[in-house]
NUNU-652912 format. One record per atom (N, C-alpha, C): residue number from 1; residue in three letters; atom name; x, y, z negated. Coordinates in nm, 4 decimals. Atoms other than C-alpha are relative to their C-alpha. Layout:
N
SITE   pos   code   site          X          Y          Z
SITE   NUM    ala     CA          X          Y          Z
...
This chain:
78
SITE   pos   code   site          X          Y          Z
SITE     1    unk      N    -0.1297     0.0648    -0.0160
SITE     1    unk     CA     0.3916    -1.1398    -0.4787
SITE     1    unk      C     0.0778     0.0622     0.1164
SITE     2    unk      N    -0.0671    -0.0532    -0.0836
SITE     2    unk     CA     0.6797    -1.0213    -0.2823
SITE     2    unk      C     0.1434    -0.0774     0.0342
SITE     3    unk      N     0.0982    -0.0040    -0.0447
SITE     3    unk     CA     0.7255    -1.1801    -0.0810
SITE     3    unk      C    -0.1316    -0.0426     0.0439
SITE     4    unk      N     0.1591     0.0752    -0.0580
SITE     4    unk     CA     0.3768    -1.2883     0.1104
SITE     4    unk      C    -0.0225    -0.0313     0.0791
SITE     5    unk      N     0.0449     0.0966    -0.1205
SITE     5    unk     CA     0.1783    -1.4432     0.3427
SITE     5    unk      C    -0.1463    -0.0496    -0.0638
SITE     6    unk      N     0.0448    -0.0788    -0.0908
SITE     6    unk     CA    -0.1134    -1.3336     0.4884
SITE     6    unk      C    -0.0166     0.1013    -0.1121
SITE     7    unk      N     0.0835    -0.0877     0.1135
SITE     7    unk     CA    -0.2442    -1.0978     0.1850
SITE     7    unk      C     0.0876     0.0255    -0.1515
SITE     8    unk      N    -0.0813    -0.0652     0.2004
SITE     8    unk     CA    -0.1190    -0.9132    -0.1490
SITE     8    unk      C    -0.1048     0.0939    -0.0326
SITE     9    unk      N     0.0817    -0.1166     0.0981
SITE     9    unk     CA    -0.2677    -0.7261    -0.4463
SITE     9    unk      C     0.0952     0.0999    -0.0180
SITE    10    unk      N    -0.0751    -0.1314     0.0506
SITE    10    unk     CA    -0.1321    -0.3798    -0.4698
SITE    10    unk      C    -0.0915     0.0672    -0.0885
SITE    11    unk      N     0.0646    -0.1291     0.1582
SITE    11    unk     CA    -0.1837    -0.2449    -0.8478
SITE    11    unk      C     0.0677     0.1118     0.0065
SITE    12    unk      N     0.0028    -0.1215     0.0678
SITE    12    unk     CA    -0.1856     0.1118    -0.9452
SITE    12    unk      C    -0.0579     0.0806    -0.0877
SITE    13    unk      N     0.0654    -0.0857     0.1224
SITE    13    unk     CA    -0.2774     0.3334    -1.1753
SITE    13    unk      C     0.0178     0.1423     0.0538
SITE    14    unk      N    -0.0171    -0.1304    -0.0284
SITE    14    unk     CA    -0.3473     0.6997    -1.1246
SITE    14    unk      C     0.0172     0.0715    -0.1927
SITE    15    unk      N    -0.0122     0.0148     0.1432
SITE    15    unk     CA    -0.2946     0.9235    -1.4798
SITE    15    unk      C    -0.1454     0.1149     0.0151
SITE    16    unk      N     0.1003    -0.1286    -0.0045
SITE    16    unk     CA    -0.5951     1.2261    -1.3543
SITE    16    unk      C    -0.0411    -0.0322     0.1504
SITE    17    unk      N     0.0372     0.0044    -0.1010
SITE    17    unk     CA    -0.8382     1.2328    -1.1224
SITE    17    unk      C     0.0405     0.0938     0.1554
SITE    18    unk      N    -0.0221    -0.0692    -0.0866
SITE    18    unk     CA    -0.7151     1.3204    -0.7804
SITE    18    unk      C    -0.0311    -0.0945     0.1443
SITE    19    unk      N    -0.0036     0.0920    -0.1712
SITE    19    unk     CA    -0.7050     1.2151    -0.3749
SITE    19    unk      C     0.0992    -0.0878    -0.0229
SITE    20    unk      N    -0.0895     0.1388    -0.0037
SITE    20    unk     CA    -0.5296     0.8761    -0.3257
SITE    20    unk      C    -0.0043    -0.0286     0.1365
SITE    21    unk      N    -0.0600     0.0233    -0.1110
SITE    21    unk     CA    -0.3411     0.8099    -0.0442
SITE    21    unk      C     0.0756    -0.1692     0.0074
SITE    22    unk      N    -0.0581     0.1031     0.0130
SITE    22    unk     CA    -0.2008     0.4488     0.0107
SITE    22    unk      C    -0.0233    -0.0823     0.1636
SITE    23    unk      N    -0.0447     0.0732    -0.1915
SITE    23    unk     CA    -0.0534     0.3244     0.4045
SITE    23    unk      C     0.0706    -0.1051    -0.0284
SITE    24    unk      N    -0.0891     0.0925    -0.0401
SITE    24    unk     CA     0.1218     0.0307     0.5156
SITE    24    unk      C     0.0986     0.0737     0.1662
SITE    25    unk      N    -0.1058    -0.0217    -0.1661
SITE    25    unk     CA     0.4514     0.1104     0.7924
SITE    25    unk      C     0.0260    -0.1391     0.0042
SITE    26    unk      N    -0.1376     0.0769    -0.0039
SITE    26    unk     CA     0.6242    -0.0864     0.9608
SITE    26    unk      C     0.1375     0.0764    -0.0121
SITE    27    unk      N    -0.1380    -0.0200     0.0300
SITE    27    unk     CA     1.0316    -0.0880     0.9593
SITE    27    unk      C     0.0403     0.0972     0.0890
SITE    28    unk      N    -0.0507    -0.1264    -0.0676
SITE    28    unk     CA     1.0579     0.1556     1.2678
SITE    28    unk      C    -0.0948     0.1184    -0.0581
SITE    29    unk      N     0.0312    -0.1631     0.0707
SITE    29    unk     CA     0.8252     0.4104     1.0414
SITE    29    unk      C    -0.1663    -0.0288     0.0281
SITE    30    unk      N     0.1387    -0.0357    -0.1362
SITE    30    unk     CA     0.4733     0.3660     1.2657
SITE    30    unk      C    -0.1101    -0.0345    -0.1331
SITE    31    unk      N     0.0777     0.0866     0.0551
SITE    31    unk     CA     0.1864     0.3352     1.0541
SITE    31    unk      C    -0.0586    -0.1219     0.0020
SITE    32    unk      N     0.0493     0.0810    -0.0473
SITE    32    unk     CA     0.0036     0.0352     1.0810
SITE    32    unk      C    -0.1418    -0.0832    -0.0453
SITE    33    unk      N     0.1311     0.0065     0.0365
SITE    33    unk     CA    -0.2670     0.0618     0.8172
SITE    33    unk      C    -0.0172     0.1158    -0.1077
SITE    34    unk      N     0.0445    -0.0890     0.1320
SITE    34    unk     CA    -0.4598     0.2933     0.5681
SITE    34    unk      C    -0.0793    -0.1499    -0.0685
SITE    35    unk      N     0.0857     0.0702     0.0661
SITE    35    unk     CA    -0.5295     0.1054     0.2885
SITE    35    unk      C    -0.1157     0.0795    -0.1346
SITE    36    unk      N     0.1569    -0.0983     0.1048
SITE    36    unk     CA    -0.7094     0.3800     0.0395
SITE    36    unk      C     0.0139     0.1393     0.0499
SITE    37    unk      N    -0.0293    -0.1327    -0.0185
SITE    37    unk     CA    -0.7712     0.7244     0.1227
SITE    37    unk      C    -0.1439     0.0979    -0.0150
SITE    38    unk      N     0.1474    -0.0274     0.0840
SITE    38    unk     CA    -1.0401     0.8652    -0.1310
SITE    38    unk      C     0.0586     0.0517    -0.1075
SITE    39    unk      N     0.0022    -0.0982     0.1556
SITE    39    unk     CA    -1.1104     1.0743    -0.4682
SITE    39    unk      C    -0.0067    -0.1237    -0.0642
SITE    40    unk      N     0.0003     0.1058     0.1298
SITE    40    unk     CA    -1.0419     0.8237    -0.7450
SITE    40    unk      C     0.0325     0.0904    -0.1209
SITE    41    unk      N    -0.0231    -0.0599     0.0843
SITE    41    unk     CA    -1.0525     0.9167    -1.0859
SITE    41    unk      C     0.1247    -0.0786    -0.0968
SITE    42    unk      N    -0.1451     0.0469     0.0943
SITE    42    unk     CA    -0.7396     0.8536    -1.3736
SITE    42    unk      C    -0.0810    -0.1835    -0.0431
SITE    43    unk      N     0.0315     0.1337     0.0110
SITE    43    unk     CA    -0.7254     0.4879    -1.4029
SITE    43    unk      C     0.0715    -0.1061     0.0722
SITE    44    unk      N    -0.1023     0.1094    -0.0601
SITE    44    unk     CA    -0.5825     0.1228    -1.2938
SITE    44    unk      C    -0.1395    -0.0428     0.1551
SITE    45    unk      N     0.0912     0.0297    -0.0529
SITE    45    unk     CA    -0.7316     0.0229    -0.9563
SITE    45    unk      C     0.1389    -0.1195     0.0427
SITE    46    unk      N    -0.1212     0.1110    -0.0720
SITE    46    unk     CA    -0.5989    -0.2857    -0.6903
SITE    46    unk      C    -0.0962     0.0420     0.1331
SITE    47    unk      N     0.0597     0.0216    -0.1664
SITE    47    unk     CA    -0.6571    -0.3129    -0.2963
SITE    47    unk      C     0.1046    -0.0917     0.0242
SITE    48    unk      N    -0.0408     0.1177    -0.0606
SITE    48    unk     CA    -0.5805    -0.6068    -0.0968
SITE    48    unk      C     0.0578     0.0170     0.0941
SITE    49    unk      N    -0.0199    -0.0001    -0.1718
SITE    49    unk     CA    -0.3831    -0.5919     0.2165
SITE    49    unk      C     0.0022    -0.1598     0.0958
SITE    50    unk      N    -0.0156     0.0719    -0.0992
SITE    50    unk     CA    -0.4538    -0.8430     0.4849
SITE    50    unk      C     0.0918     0.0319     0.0954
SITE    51    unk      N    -0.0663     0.0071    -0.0805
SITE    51    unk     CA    -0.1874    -0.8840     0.6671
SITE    51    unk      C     0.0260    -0.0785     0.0775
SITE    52    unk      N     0.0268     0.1082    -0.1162
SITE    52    unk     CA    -0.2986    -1.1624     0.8844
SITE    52    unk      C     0.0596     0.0728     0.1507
SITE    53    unk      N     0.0260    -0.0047    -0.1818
SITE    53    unk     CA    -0.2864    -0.9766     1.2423
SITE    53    unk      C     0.1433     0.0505    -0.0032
SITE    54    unk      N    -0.1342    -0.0713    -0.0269
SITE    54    unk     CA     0.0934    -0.8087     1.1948
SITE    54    unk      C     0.0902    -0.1339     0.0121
SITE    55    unk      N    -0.1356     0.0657    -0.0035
SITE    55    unk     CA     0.4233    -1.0031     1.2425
SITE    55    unk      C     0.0678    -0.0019    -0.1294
SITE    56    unk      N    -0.0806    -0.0005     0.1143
SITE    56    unk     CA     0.6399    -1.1110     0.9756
SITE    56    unk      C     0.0856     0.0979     0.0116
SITE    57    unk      N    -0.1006    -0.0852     0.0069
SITE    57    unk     CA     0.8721    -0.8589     0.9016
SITE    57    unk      C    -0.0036     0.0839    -0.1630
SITE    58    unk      N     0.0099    -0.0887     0.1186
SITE    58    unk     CA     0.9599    -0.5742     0.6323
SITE    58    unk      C    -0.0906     0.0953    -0.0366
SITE    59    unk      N     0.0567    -0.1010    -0.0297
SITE    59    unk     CA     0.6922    -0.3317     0.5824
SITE    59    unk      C     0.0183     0.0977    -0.1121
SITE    60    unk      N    -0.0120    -0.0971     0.1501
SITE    60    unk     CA     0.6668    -0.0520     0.3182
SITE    60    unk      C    -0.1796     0.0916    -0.0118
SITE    61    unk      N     0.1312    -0.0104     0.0159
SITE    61    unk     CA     0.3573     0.0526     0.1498
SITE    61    unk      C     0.0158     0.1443    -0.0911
SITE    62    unk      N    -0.0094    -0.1222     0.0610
SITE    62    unk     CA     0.3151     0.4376     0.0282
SITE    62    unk      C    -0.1015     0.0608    -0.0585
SITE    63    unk      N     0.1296    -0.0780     0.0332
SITE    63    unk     CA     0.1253     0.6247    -0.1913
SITE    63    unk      C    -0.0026     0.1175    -0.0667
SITE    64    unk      N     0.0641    -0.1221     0.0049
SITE    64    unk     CA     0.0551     0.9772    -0.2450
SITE    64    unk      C    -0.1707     0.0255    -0.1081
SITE    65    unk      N     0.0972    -0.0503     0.0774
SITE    65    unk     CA    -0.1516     1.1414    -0.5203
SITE    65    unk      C     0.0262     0.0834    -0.0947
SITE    66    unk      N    -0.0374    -0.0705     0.0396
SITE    66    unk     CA    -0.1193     1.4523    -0.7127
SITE    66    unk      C     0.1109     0.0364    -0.0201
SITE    67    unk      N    -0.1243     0.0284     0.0127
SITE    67    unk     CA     0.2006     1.5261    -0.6870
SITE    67    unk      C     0.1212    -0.0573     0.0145
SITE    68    unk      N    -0.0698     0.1239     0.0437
SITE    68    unk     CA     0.3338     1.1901    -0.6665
SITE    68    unk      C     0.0027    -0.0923     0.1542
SITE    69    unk      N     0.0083     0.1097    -0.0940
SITE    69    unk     CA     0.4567     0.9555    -0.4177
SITE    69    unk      C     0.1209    -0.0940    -0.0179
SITE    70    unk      N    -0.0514     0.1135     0.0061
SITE    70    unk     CA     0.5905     0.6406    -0.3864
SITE    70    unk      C     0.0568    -0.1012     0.1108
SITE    71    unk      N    -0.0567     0.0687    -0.0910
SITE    71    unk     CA     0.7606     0.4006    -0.1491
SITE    71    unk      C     0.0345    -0.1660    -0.0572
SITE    72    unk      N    -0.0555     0.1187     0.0395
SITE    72    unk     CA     0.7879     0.0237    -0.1771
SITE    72    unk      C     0.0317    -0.0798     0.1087
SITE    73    unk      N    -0.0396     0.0805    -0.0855
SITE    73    unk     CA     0.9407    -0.2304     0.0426
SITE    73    unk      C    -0.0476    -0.1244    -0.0354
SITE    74    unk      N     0.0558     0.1385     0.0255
SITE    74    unk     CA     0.7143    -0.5581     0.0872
SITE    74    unk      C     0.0651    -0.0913     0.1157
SITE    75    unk      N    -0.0216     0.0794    -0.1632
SITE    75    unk     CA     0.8436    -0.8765     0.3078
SITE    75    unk      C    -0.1346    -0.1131     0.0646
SITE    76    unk      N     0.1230     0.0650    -0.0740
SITE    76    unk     CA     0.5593    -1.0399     0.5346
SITE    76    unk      C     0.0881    -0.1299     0.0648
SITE    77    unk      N    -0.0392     0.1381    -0.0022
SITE    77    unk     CA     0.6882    -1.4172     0.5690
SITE    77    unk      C    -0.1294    -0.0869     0.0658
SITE    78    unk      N     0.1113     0.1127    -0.0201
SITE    78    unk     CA     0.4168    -1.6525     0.7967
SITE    78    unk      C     0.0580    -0.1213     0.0056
């Protein structure tokens, strides 16, 4: 759900096996977490982010993998 409070499921799907990349920023850019960063093969996976210990605010969650990247804007509401 977007948005949340403390925790979300982030689905993806890869389409071929490659490295998977997937961070949380915050809004001035800074990282503030790795949430996957491993060989996965073609397929739907999920990871959880706890976002208990950060501040409410906007964050954006990215992911990188063959080729491919992505950008989403989540809002963190406590």
């Amino acid at each position: 759900p977007n948005p949340f409070n403390p925790t979300t499921i982030i689905s993806y799907s890869i389409s071929s096996a490659d490295n998977v990349l997937i961070e949380a920023y915050d809004i001035r850019g800074r990282l503030v977490e790795s949430l996957v960063a491993d060989f996965q093969y073609a397929g739907n996976y999920t990871v959880i982010w706890d976002a208990s210990r950060y501040p409410s605010g906007i964050y954006f969650i990215r992911m990188v993998s063959n080729n491919f990247t992505d950008t989403r804007k989540i809002l963190l509401i406590k």
